[in-house]
N, C-alpha and C positions, 0 to 999 in steps of 0.2 A: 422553419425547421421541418422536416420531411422526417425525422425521425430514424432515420439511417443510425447504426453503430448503438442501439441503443440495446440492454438488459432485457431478455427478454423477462415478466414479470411470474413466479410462480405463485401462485394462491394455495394449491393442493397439495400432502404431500405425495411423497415420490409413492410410483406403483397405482394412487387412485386413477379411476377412470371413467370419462366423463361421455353421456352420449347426450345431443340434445336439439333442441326444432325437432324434425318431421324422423327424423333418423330415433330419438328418442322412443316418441308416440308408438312410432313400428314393432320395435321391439317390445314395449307393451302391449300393444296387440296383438303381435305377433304369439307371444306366451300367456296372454288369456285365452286366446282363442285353443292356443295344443290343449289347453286345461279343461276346454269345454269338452272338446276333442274327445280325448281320454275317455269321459263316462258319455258322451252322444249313444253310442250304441247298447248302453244300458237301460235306454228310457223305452217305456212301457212293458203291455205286456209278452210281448215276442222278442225285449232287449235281451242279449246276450249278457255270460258273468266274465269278470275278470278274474284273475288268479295271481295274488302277488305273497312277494314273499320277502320277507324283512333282512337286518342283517345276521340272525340269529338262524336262519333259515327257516325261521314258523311261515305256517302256508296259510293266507285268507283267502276263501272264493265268497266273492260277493257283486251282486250288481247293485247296491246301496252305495248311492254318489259319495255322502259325508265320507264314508268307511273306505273308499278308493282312497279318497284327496287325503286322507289320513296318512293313511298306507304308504302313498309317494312319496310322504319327507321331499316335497315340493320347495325348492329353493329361491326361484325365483322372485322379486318381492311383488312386481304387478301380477303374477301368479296368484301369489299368497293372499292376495284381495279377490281373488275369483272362491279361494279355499272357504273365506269366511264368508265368504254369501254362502255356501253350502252349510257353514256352520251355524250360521246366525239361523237358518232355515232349519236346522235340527234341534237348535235349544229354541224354539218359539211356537216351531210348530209338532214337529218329530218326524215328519215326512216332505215331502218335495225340494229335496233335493238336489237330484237330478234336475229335476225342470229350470231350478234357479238359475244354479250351473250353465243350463245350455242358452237359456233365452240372453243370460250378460256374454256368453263369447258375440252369440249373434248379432246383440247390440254392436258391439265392436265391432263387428265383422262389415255393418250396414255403415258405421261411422267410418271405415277404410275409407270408404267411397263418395264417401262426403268430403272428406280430405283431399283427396284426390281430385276432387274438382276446386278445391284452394276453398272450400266451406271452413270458417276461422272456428277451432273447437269450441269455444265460448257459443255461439250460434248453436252449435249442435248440442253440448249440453241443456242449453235454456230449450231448445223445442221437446229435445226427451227430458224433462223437469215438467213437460207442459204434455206431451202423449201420457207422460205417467198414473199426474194427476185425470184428466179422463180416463186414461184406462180403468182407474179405480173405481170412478163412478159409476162406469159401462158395468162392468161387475156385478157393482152393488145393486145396480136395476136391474140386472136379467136372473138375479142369486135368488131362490126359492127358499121361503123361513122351514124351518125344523123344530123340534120340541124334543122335551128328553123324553118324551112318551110314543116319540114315532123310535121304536126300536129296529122297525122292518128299513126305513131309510137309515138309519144308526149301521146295521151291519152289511148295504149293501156299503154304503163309505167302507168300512174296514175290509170288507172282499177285495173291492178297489187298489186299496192299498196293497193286500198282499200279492194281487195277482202279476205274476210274473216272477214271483222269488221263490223260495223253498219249499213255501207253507202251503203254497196254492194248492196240493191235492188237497188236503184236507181244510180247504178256506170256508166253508159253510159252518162247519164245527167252531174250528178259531175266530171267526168273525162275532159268534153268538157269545160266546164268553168274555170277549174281549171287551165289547157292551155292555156284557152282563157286569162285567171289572168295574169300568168306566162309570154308569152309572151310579153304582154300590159307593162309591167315593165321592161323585157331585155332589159339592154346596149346592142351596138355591137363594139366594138373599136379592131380598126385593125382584123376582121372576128373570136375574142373572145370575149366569152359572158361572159357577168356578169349579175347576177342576186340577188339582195338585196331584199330576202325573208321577212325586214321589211315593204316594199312598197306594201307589199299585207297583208292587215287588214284583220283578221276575227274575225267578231261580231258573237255570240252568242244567238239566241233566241228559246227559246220553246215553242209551242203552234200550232205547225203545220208540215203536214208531210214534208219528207225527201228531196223530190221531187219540194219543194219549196224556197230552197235553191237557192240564185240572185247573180250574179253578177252585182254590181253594177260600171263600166265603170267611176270612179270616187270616189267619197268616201263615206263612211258614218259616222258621228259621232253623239253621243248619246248626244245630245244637242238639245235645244227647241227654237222657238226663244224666246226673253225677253221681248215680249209685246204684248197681244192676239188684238190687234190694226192692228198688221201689216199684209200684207198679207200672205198665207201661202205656194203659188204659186209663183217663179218667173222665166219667161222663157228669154232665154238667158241673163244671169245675169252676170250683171260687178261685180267682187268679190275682196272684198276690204279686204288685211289681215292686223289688226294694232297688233302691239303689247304697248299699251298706254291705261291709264283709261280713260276712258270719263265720268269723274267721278272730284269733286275738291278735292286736293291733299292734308292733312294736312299739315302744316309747318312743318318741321326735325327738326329745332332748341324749343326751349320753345318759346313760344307768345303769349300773354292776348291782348284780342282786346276787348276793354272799350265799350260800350252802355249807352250814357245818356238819351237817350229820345227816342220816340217809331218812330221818322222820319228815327232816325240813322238807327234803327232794318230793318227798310221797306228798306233802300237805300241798306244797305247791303246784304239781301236776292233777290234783285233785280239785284246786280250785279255780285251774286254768278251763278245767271239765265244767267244773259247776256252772263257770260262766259262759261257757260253748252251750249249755244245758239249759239256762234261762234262755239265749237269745232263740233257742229253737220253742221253746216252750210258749215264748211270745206268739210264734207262727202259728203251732199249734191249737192254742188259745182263741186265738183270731177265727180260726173256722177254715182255712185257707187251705182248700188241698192241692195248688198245684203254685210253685214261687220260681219264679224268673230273676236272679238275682246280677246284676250291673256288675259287679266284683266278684270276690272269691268266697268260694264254702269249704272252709276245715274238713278233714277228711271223719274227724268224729262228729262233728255238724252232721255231715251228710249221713252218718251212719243213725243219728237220732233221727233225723227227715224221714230216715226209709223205715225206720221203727213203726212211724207215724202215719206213714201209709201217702205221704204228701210227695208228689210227684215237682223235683229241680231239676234246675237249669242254671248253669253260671258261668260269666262272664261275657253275658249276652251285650250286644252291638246296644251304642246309645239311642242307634237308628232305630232298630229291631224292636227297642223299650219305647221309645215314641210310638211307633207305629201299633204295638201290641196295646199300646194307656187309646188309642183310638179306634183300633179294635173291637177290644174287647169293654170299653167303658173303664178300665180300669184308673187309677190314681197313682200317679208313681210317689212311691216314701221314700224317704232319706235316712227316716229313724225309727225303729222297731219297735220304740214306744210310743209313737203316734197309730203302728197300724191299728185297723179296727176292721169291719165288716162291709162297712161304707166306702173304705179304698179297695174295694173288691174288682176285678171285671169277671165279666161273666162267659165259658165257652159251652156249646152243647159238647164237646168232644176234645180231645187232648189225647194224645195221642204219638207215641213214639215208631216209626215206620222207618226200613231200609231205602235206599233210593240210589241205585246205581253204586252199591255198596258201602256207603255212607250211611249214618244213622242222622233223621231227620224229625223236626219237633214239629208237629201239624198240630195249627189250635185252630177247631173248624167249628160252624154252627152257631157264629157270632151273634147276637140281637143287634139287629143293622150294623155292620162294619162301615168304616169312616177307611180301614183301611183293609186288602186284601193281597193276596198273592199268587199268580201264575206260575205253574208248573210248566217249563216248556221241556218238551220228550224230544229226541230225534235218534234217529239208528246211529250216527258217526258224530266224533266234536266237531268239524266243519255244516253238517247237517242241521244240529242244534244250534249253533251259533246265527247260521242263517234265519231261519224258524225264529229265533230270539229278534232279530234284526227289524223282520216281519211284522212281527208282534208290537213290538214299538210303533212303527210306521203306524201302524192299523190302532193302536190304543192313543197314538199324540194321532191320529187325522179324527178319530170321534171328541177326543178332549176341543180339539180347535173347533169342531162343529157344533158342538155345545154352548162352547165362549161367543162365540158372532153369533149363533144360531141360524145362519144362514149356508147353503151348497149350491152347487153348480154343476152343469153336467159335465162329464167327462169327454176324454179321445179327442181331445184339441178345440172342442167348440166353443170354448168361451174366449181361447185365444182367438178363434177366426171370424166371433163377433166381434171384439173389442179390434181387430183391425180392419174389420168393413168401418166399423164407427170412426177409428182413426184418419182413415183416408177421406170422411165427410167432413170432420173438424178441422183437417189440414186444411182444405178452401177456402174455412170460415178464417181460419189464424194469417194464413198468405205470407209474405216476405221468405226468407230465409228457414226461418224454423219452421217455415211450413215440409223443406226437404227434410227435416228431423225427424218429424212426425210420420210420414210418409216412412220414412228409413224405419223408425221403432214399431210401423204397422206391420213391414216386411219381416223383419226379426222377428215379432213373435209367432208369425206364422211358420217356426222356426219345429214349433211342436207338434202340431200335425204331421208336416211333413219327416219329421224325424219317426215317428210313428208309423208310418207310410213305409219307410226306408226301413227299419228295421222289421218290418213282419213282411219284406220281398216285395210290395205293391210298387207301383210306379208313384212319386211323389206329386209329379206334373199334375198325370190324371185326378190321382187323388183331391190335388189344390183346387184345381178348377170345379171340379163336381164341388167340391168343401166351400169354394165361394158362390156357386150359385144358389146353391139351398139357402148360403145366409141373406143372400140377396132377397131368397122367396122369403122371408120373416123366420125359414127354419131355426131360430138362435140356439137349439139344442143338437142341430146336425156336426156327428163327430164323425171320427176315423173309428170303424168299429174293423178290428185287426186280424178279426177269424173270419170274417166274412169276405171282406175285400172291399167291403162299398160302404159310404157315406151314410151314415144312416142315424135317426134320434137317440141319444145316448142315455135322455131320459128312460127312453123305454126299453134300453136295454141295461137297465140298471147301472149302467154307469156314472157314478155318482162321486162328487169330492168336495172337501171344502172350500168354501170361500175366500177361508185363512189362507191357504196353501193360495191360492192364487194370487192375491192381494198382497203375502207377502213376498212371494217367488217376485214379483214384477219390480216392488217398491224396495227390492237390495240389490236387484241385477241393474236396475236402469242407476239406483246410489253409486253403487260400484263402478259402471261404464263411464257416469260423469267424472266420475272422481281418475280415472285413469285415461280421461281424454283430459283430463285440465290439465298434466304433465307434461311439461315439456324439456324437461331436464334431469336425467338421472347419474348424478356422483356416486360412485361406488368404493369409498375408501379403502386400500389393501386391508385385508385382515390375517397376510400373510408373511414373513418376516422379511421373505425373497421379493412382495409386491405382486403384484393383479389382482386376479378377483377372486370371491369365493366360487362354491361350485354353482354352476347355472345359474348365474347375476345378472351375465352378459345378454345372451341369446336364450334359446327355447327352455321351459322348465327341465331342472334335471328331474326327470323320471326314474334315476337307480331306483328299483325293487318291486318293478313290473315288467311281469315275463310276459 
């Protein structure tokens, strides 16, 4: 049988569509690499911003990678893998994003090429699984340790971080505080640090320069107190956290409570009082002059508080309540017959302040805060928001440098050791994955030369001067971007973490394998007429970048 006259067999339904072999792979690289694309000329500090804008028509300008890839409503799904290495790189570390981004297009971009020579992807994945692993190690041996007591390398790290984005006039200032933040919140258990980047709040306001940005040594939340009676001032304040209404509680069950004559009415609003009048009286009692309450306060509640000279706050955040019981040492209650003097925290200062026309609750003067909070200032809400963005970057790059304890110089030199290293390991490995390796050494010298290219310098020159230094043992020779020339990064304080590298390398090179092992993508209709969703097929859709 030859098979002539026969049915042809359908598997898929009608409208899916299927691309697959080498036609596949393309188009997966094809739209990792636009993704890289898109933020490449945002990296470092002479990258440029973008400016997009949603379908709402709100305007972001940022050159913060995550905050692009966001922004795009990125469709494509091997896109969508390029997206979460920039994400996986903002929840781990809070900065190097960008970098992650461009070093996995380039991997792809070096794997084109390998393809193209009929190299079987399996081959190319297993030699970048096996550059990775040295990469890592190269790292780890040329990374210099840190301490939480070296503050002066603590803030060139976060300079680093900010420079090139919003913050950078004023980055000597924000760098010292951001430290100052960072440390005030490290654990240290058994001479390892941990650092829980939610214990450092930052608030947002606009209406003032850059350079007025506070750390506040305690907290602040966007709460008023609930009765212009009470004071607005309280210095060294007993801080009382309830979680309970000061309020009377309806009944759960159904209950009719009868009125026959206007003495019953009076007795009953009388002893509705009384009991408004114990639960304050508890407070009172307790010593407490300043109470942050989880729920609600009775409007004659609060009129006995401000009698009492006792400065609230209600229906503060469960976050805001955690953060203030670590604060401030305080104890959070549930029952106003438990409080005592002992569920106390303690603030030197309490304090009710305007803030870009908002009435704000500043509890400063903590006895060691566990937890603290950042005032970030800027003249415009696109200027603040940046400066915000900043701020993160530079408070997650010292938390990472805490955690490993170990940095690395800057301006591409640790990438352009670990690929002199690379191309000696390749000789040692041979066969096949030795072209792998070779490819992933070229890729990440992906970073320098993006560096190069965005602050005007020639790339070439740049390369070549950047490989002979490392040749000389220079391992700290980067791209310095004001100058023009090659030069020790160490010594010009450019400095980052180890995190940020180690883990920029170990999700770009995850991510490149895993979108070279594809070789088949079904794209089922999701539309009633049949084909595809939007930017499935070919390059990411990008609606919402002007």
């Amino acid at each position: 049988m030859n098979g002539q006259g026969q049915q042809p067999i359908f598997i898929l339904p009608e409208g899916a569509l299927r691309d697959t072999g080498k036609t596949a792979q393309r188009t997966n690289i094809a739209a990792a690499k636009a993704v890289a694309d898109a933020v490449r000329t945002t990296l470092g500090p002479k990258g440029m911003d973008k400016m997009l804008t949603d379908s709402l028509g709100d305007v972001v300008i940022t050159n913060d990678g995550v905050t692009i890839l966001e922004e795009m409503e990125i469709q494509h799904p091997a896109a969508k893998m390029i997206v979460e290495v920039a994400k996986t790189m903002d929840d781990e570390v809070g900065d190097g994003t960008t970098t992650a981004t461009v070093v996995a297009g380039s991997l792809l971009k070096e794997s084109e090429i390998l393809l193209d020579q009929n190299i079987h992807p399996i081959m190319i994945a297993r030699g970048y699984r096996l550059a990775k692993e040295k990469a890592l190690e190269v790292l780890n041996n040329i990374a210099t340790t840190v301490t939480i007591k070296d503050k002066k390398t603590l803030q060139q790290i976060a300079m680093t971080a900010m420079t090139g984005k919003g913050a950078e006039a004023a980055k000597d200032y924000l760098a010292k505080i951001a430290v100052d933040a960072v440390v005030s919140v490290a654990d240290e258990d058994n001479s390892k640090i941990t650092v829980d980047l939610d214990n450092v709040k930052i608030e947002k306001k606009a209406g003032a320069s850059t350079d007025q940005t506070e750390l506040v040594k305690g907290l602040l939340i966007d709460k008023e107190r609930v009765h212009s009676g009470m004071p607005t001032t309280i210095k060294s304040a007993k801080i009382a956290l309830v979680d309970a209404a000061l309020e009377i509680k309806e009944s759960e069950t159904d209950a009719q409570i009868r009125i026959t004559d206007p003495s019953q009415m009076q007795a009953f609003v009388e002893q509705e009082e009384k009991i408004l009048k114990e639960m304050v009286d508890k407070i009172v009692n307790s010593g407490a002059t300043v109470l942050f309450c989880q729920k609600g306060i009775d409007d004659l509640a609060q009129h006995y508080l401000s009698k009492a000279g006792i400065y609230a706050a209600r229906r503060v955040k469960k976050s805001d309540m955690e953060a203030l019981a670590r604060a401030t040492g305080a104890r959070l209650v549930t029952n106003l017959d438990d409080l005592s003097s002992g569920d106390f925290g303690y603030a030197g200062l309490v304090e009710e302040k305007k803030v870009a026309g908002d009435e704000m609750t500043f509890i400063r003067e903590c006895k060691d805060p566990k937890a603290v909070s950042l005032l970030v200032r800027g003249g415009t809400e696109h200027v603040v928001d940046e400066v915000e963005r900043a701020m993160k970057d530079a408070v997650g790059g010292i938390a990472a440098t805490l955690e490993v304890g170990k940095f690395v110089a800057g301006g591409g030199s640790p990438e352009a050791e670990v690929a002199k290293e690379l191309r000696t390991y390749a000789n040692q490995v041979g066969g096949r994955e030795q072209l792998a390796i070779n490819a992933f050494a070229n890729a990440l010298e992906i970073i320098p030369r993006t560096l190069a290219e965005n602050a005007g310098l020639d790339p070439i020159d740049i390369l070549v001067d950047l490989r002979a230094q490392h040749e000389k043992k220079n391992i700290n020779a980067g791209v310095n971007v004001f100058t023009g020339k090659v030069e020790d990064m160490l010594e010009q304080s450019v400095v980052e973490p180890l995190k940020i590298k180690t883990q920029a390398i170990s999700s770009a090179a995850e991510s490149a394998e895993m979108i070279l092992r594809i070789d088949d993508v079904i794209t089922a209709s999701k539309m009633s007429g049949g084909g595809m969703p939007p930017g499935a097929g070919g390059m990411p859709d990008m609606g919402g970048m002007m």
